[in-house]
N, C-alpha and C positions, 0 to 999 in steps of 0.2 A: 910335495903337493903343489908347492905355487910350478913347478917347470910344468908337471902334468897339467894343469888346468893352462899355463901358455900354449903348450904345447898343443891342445885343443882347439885354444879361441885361434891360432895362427891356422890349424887348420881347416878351421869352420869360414875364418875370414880373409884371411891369406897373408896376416903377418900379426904379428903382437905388439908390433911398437907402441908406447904409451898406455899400455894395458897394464891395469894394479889389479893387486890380489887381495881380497879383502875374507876374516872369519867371522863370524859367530857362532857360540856358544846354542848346544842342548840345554838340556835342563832336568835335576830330579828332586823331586821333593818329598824332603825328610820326615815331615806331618805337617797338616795344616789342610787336608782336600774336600772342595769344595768353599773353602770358606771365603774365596776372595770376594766371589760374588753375593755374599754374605754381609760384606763391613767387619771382616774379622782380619785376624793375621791368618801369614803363611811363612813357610821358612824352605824355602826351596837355595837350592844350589847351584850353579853354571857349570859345567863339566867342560871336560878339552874335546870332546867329540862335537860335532855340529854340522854347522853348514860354509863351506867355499866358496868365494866367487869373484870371477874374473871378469874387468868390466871394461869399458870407454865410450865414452861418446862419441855420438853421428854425427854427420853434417845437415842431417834430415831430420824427419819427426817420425821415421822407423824404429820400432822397439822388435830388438832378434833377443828368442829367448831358445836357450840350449841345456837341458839337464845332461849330465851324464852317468846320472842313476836310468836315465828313460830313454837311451839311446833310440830305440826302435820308435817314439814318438818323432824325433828329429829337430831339425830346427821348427821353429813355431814365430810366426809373424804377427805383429800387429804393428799398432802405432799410437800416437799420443792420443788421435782424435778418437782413440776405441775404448777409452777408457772407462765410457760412462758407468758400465753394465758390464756384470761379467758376464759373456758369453759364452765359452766354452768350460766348461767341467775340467779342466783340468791344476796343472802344478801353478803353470803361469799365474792365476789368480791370487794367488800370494802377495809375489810381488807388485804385481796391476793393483790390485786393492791400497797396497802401500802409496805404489805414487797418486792415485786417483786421490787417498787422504791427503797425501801433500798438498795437491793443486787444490783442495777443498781450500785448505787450510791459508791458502793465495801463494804456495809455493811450486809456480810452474814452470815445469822442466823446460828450458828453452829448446832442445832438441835431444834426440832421441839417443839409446845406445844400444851398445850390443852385450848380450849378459851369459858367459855360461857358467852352472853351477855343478857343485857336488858336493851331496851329503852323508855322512857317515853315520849319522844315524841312525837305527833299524827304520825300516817305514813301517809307520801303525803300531810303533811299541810306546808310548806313551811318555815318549822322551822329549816330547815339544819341538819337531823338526820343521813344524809349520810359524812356530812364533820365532823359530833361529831364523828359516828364512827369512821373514816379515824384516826384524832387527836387519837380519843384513842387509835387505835392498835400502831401509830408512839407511845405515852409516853410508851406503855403496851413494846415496842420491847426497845427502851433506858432506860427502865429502867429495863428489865430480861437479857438483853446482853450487857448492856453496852456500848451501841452504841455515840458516840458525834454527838449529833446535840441539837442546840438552840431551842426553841419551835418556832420562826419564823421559824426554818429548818422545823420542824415536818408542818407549816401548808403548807408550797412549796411541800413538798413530798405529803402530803397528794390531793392539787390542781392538780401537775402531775398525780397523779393513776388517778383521777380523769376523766384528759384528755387522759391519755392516756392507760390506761385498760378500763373503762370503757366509753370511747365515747363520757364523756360532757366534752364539751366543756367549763368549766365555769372557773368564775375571781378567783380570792385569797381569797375575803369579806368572804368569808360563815368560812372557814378551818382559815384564819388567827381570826375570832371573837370566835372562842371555842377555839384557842390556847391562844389566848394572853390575853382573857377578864379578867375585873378585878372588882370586888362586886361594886356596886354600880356608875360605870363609864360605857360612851359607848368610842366607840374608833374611831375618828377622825383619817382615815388611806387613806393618798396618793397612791394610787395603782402603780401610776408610777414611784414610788422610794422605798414603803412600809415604810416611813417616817410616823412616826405615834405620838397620844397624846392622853392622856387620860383624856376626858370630865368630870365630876362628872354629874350627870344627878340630878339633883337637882330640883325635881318636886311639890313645897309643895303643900299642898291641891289638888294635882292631882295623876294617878295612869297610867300605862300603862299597857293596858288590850287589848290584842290578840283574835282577835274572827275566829274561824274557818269554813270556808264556806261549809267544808264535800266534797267540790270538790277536788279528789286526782289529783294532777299536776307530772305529767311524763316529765320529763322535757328534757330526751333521745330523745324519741318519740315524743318530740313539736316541736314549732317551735324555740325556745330557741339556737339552733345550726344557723339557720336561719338569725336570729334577727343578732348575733355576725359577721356571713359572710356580712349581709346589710352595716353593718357598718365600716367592714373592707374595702371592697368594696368605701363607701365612704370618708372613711380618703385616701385612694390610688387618689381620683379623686380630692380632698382638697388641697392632698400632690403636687399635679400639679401647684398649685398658691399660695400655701402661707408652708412656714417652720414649720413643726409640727411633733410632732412624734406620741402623740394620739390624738382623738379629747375633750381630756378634757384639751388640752393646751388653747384653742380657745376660745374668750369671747363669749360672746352673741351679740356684736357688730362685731365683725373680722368674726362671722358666720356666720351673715346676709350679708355683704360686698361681702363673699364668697362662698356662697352656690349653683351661677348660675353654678359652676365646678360641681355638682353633677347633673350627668346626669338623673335622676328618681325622681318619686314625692315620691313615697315611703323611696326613699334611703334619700332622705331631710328629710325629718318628720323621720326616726329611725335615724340619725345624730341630729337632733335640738334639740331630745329629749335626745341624752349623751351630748352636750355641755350645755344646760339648766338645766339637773338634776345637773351636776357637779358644776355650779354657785351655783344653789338654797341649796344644799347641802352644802356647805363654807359658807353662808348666815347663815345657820340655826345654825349651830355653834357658828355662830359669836351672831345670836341672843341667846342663850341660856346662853353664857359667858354675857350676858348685863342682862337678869334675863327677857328677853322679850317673854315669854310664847306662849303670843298672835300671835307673827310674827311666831312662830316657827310653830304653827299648820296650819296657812297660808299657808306657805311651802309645809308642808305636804299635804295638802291639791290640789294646785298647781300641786305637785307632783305627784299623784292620776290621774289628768287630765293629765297630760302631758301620763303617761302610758297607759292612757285607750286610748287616741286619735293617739297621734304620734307613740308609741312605739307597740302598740295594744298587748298586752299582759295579759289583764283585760277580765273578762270572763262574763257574765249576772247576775250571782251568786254574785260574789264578789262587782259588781258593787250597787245593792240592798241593801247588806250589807254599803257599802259607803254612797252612797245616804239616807239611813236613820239616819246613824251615825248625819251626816248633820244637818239633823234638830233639835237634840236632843239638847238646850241650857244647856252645861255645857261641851260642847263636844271639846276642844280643838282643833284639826285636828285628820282626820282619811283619812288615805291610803291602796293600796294593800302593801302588803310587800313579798318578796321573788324573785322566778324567773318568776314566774305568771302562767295561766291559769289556776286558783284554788288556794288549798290552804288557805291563811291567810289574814286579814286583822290586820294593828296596830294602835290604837287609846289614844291618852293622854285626859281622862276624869276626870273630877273634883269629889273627893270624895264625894261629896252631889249627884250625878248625875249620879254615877253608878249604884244603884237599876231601876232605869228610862231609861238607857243606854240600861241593857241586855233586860227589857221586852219590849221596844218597839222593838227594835232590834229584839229579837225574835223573837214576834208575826206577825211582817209587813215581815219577811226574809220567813217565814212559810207558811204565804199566796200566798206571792208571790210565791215560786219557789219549794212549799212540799217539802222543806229538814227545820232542825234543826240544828241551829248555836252549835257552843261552846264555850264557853268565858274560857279566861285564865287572872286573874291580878298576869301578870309576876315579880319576882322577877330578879335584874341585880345580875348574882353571876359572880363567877372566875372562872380561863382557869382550865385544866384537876390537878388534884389531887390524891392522891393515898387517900384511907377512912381509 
């Protein structure tokens, strides 16, 4: 990968010299959705699939940005003074957001560089290709400029651009799990303090295999902004009768006690579903540390339903894909994973049981809904890296 991506930036620019290679880390997460923006935990993973990229600085205040996922877009120009606003609609905004936080932050790039990348990622599978970018322009700038920030810095910066260049609205989970993941650990991470641990994920005779539903999830343009105002909404109505600052303080009993404060049937059910993931989530943990496999897929499972009904975030596609996982004896639990409407499903399957996994899965997702899955058995790798 690092020759291919030389072998690019020399031809986009006309030599590589002093060009570093740098990765970040995808992301899937095992249970815990929705809850970041909640005050709850999450337990998400880093995976070795991500994002590439080949960098150096200018001698100017030009910024060249090159995918080579998006060939036919081409090189893409701007410069430091363009930064205020995103402009155009496209990938670039990623990273532009990233530096534009820097400089917020009084970290300004003295001049400019040339960037090209590649992702391995699916695009629009729910694997966090947008917060791998993010993570890798933050490492790619502290480590060409010399910038001090901690890689928890790098995944906050990364969240802000996020929120605030580009319009989602979303939690820390995605940006903090490609900064801080670590090989073969998921990461048990408090959102409400970013108080965090490192799980070993300790699966014998099992695998974690990511199946792709081919539904691309926009998560801008969903209801995902939505979702997060319902719930702000009802922690304000909550905040009227009982001490809390998110609703992941709140048990499953103190929610039930208190939930006549929420004025809407809707605003209850997207509330029951962040105080109930957040329990079920601490559970699954806990079961994992006991070596109790079975509970854990349970969870998961629970999980699944809790999203498709309360949270409604689960799409017809993805659901099919679930419901067959289901059946499949050897199938551990299987859930949506990500921000939802499309996207990915994650499933803990017993190595005897994954040949029998993809084909039924396959053949009953095909029937049903004319699209073609795609399976992934993910590897847990570590946060960003220079190659």
């Amino acid at each position: 990968m690092k020759e291919k991506l030389r072998k690019k930036f020399a031809e986009l620019f006309g030599d590589a010299e002093g060009v570093k290679v740098y990765f970040a880390p995808g992301r899937v997460n095992l249970i815990g959705e929705h809850t970041d923006y909640n005050g709850g935990h999450v337990f998400p993973c880093a995976l070795t699939i991500g994002t590439y990229g080949a960098a150096r600085k200018r001698s100017d205040n030009k910024l060249h940005f090159y995918s080579m996922n998006f060939e036919r877009t081409g090189l893409i120009k701007s410069a430091l003074d363009d930064l205020n606003e995103p402009k155009e609609s496209d990938w670039t905004n990623y990273p532009k957001g990233v530096m534009w936080t820097f400089a917020k932050r009084g970290f300004e790039m003295p001049c400019g560089m040339d960037l090209v990348i590649f992702g391995n990622i699916p695009n629009g599978s729910g694997l966090s290709s947008s917060a791998s970018l993010e993570v890798l322009t933050g490492f790619i700038l502290r480590d060409l400029y010399g910038f001090d920030a901690t890689n928890v810095d790098l995944a906050l910066i990364g969240q802000y651009a996020e929120n605030n260049y580009n319009g989602m609205n979303c939690g820390i989970m995605d940006q903090f799990a490609s900064a801080m993941g670590k090989k073969d650990n998921a990461i048990f991470l408090d959102t409400a303090n970013l108080s965090y641990e490192y799980a070993p994920l300790v699966l014998e005779g099992a695998k974690v295999v990511v199946t792709n539903s081919k539904v691309k999830h926009s998560l801008v343009n969903s209801a995902y902004n939505q979702r997060r105002s319902e719930c702000e909404t009802a922690l304000a109505e909550l905040q009227k009768v009982v001490d809390i600052r998110g609703l992941g303080d709140l048990s499953e009993e103190e929610f039930e006690k208190h939930k006549s404060a929420i004025g809407d049937e809707v605003r209850v059910r997207r509330a029951r579903h962040a105080v109930y993931e957040n329990q079920r989530t601490i559970r699954a943990v806990e079961a994992l540390k006991n070596n109790d496999i079975k509970q854990f897929g349970e969870l998961m499972n629970a999980s699944h339903v809790s999203l498709r009904d309360d949270y409604e975030v689960s799409c017809e596609e993805i659901d099919v894909l679930v419901d067959e996982a289901w059946k499949i004896p050897g199938v551990i639990g299987s859930r949506i994973t990500g921000g939802g409407f499309g996207g990915c499903t994650v499933s803990i399957v017993r190595d005897e049981a994954i040949d029998t996994f993809k084909e039924q899965v396959e053949k009953a997702y095909e029937e049903k809904t004319g699209k073609t899955a795609e399976f992934y058995i993910v590897e847990i790798g570590d946060g960003p890296y220079i190659l």
